[in-house]
N, C-alpha and C positions, 0 to 999 in steps of 0.2 A: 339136951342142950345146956350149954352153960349160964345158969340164971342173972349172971351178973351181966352177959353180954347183952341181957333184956334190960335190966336193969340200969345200964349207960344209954340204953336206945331211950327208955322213958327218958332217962333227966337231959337226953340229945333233943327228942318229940317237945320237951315244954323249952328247950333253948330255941329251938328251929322259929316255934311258932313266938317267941316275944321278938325274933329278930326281924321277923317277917312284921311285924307289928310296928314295931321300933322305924326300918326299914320306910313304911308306911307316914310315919311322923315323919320323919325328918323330909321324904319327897313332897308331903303335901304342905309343908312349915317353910318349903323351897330352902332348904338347908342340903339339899345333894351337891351343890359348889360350895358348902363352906370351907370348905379347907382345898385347896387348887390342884394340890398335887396329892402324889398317894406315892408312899403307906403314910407318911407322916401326914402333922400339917403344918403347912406353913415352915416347912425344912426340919420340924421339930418333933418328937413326939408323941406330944398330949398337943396341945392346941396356946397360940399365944393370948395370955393372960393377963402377965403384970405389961405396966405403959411400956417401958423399954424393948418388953418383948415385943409388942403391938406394932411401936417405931421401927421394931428392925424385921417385921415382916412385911410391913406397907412398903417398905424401903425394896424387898427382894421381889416381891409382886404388886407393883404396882397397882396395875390393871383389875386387882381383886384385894382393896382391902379389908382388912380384917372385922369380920361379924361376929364375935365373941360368941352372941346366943347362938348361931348358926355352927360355927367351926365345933364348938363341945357336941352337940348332938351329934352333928357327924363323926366325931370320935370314937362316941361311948356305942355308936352303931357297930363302927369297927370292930372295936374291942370284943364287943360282944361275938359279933362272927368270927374274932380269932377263938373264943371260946368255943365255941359250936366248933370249927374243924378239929381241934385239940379234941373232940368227944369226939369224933367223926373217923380220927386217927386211932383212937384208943377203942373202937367198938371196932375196926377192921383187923389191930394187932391181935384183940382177944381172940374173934373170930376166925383167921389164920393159923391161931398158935393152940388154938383146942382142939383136941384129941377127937373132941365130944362133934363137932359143926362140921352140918353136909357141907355137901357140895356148894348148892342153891346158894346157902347163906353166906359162902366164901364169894362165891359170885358178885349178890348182892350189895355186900361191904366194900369191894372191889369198887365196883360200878359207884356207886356212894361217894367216896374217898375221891374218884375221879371227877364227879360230879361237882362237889364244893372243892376242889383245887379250878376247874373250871368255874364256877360263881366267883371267886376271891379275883379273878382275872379279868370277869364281865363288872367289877364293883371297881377294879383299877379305870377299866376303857370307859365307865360310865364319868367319873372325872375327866380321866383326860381328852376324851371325845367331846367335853363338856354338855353334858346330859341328852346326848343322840339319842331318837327314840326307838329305833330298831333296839338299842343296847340298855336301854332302861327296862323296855317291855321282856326281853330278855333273860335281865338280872332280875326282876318279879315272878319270873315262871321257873326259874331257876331254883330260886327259895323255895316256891311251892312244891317244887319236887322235889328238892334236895327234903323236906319233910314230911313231902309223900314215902319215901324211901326211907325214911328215918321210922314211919311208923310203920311200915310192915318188914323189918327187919326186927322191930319189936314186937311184933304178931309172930315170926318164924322162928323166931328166938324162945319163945316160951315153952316151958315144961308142963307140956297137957297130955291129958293120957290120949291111946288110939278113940278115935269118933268117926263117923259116920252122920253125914247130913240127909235129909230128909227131900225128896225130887223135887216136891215144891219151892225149896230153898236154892236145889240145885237151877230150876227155872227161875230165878229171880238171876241169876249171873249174866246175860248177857243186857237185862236192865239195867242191872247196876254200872257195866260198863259204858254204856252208852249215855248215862249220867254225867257219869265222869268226866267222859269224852268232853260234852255238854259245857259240863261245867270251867273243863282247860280252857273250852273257846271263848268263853263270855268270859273267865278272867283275866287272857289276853287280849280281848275285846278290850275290859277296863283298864288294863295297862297300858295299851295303845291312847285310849284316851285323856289317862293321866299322863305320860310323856307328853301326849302334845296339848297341854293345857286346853281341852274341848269339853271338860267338866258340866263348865257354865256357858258352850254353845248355844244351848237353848234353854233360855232362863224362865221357862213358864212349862208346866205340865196337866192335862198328856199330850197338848201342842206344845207346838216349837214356832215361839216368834208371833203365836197367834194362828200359824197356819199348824193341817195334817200332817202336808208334805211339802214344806220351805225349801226355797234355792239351797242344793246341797252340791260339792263337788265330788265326789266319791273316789273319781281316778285319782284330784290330787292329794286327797285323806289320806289315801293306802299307797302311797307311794312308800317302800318300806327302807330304802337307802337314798341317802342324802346326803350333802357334801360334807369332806371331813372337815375339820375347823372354823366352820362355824357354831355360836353360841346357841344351842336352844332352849336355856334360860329362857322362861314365860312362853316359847310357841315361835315358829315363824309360818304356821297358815293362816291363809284367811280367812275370815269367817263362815264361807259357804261349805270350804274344806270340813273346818272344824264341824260343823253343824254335821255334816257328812258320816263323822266319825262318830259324834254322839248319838246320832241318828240309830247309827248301827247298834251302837250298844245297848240304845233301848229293847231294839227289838230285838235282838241275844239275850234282854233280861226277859223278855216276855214269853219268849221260847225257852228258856232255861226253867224259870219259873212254873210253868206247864210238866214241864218233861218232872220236873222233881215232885210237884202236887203226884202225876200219877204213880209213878216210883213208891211215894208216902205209903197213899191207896192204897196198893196195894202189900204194900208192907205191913199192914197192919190187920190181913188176913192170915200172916203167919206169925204162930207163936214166940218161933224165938228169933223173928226179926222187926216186930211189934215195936220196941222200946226203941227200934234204931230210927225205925219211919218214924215215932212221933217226937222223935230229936231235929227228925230232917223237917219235918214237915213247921217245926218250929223255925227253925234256923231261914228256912226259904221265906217265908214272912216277913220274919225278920229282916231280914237281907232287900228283899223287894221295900219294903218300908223305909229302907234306910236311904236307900236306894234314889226314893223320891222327893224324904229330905233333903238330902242333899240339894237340889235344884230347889225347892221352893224354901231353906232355907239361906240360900246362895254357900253350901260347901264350908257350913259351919267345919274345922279340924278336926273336932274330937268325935262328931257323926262321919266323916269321909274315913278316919281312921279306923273307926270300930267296921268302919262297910268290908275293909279290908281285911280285919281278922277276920269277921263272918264266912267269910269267902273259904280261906281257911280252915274254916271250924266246920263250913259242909265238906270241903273235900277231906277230911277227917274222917265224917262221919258217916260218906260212900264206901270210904277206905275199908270204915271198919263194918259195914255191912256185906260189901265182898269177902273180906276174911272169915264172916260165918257162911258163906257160900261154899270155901272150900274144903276140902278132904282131905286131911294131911294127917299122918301119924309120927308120935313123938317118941 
């Protein structure tokens, strides 16, 4: 394979994951309406700045004026994901144009390439939808695979000699998957209830409200379309809804959290999957920890935001222990 197309997959792998990061700030900082329309903002750009600028964008949109702190993050988010497709185009043109790359990997790139021109489209409808939650949870899982995809394109891309894995290892692959699986649902879990502001649902842990199992409405939680043009800036359920939703979550972290503890386990009965279990088994800790600051610290930024790399950093790090599951010759 040709080394450099690994080589733009890493430097894609660490752009994916700060977008995703980035991404994370700006929804929890409520900067996802800073700028109203898309690709610009505010008709312009970069974002209005000087006074006169400010004057003649309060003037075009009234109905949204100008949040200076809010409008720049959501720019430099942009920009940044223009940078990510621009690497995303450049790893599928190599990929195509080498003599050297299967099949698989032409596939792959493919699928990729169409993947983030789809995200850049769910990141236009998240503005002008004005931050619908079906389309935020959406654009969040989106990212997460557009970097799932970005890192085993960097796994099939490398120059390793022919190997052979070991049965034990082989037996660990439909664990792993089932991790994964695990872990898509509890991060759309947490998507779903960061769209709809149900964060601080239940502001006390490991009850909620005081009680085990508080007035929750579940049917109207998951209701997953709702009307178009209205605002969901801050939430429109009510608090049983919400409670409903965070409810869920919890208990998707407490099943997630389980499923990955055994995963650890027994990963660290096999040699050369040892170093990945005691990454995961950090990571899920971590995650569940953060997890619960959040609520008893009321959703301090810089903890809700790290909760969201973490998230990341496990699906990462399933990623890369299914890739020592497989059998591939180079």
């Amino acid at each position: 394979m040709n080394p450099s197309i690994s080589n733009l997959a890493k430097l894609a792998a660490v752009v994916a994951f700060c977008v995703i990061v980035l991404g994370a700030w700006v929804r929890l900082s409520h900067a996802g309406l800073g700028c109203p329309d898309w690709p610009g903002c505010y008709g312009q750009l970069t974002w209005p700045n000087a006074s006169h600028e400010v004057a003649s964008a309060n003037q075009a949109f009234p109905e949204r004026p100008v949040e200076t702190h809010k409008a720049w993050r959501e720019m430099v988010h942009r920009y940044l994901a223009g940078v990510l497709m621009l690497l995303v185009l450049a790893i599928t043109w190599k990929a195509w144009r080498s003599p050297k790359s299967k099949r698989h990997l032409k596939i792959l790139t493919a699928v990729l390439l169409a993947l983030i021109l789809f995200q850049a489209m769910l990141g236009m409808w998240t503005v002008t939808l004005k931050l619908k939650p079906i389309i935020v949870m959406a654009h969040l899982l989106g990212g997460m695979t557009t970097f799932s995809l970005i890192l085993w394109v960097m796994y099939s891309s490398r120059v390793q000699p022919a190997h052979s894995v070991s049965s034990a290892v082989r037996r660990m692959r439909p664990a792993i998957v089932t991790a994964i699986v695990v872990l898509s649902c509890q991060i759309a879990l947490g998507g779903w209830t960061s769209a709809n502001y149900a964060a601080l649902a239940c502001p006390d842990v490991p009850t909620c409200h005081g009680e085990w199992w508080p007035e929750a409405n579940f049917k109207e939680g998951f209701i997953l379309w709702r009307e178009v043009g209205v605002n969901y800036e801050g939430g429109i359920l009510d608090l049983p809804s919400r409670v409903a939703v965070h409810l869920t979550h919890r208990i998707g972290a407490v099943i997630t959290l389980v499923v990955m503890l055994l995963l650890a386990f027994r990963s660290f009965k096999i040699p050369q999957l040892r170093t990945g279990g005691q990454l995961l088994l950090t990571l899920v800790l971590a995650q569940f920890t953060l997890g619960v600051m959040n609520i008893v610290l009321s959703l301090p930024l810089v903890n809700a935001v790290a909760h969201n790399a973490v998230a990341a950093l496990l699906l990462a790090t399933l990623l890369s222990l299914l890739n020592k599951t497989s059998c591939r010759k180079y």
